[in-house]
C-alpha positions, 0 to 999 in steps of 0.5 A: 245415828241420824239427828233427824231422829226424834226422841220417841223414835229414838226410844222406840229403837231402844227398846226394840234393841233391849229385847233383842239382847234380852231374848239372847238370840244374837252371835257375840259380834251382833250382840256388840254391834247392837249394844254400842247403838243402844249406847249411842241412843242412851247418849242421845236420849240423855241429851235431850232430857237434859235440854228439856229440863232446863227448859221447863221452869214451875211456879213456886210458892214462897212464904209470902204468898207470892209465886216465882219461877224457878228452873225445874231442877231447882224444885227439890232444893226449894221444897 
């Protein structure tokens, strides 16, 4: 896969590979060969969820009144 390849393209492609296994129109071997892309764009997909997670940081309130950041993925465990 390309990594000039952009996430919302990536997932475009990976929804067009879903209804393309979905329909069940593809020989056994095209059906592989399509699902080891797709596979391949889930990793890829992943990744860069994860990469943005750990970009994103909130503001949380304590109970003082005061506001913190915190990484995003820390969220839940504070509420």
């Amino acid at each position: 896969m390309s990594e000039e390849r952009d996430f919302e393209s990536a997932m475009k492609r990976l929804e067009e590979i879903v209804q393309m296994l979905e329909n069940g129109n593809l020989s056994l071997e095209e059906s592989l060969k399509i699902f080891e892309e797709g596979m391949k764009l889930v990793k890829y997909c992943s990744s860069k969820l994860e990469e943005a997670e750990r970009k994103v940081s909130i503001l949380v309130q304590e109970s003082n009144g005061k506001y913190v950041q915190v990484p995003f993925s820390e969220k839940e465990e504070i509420e």
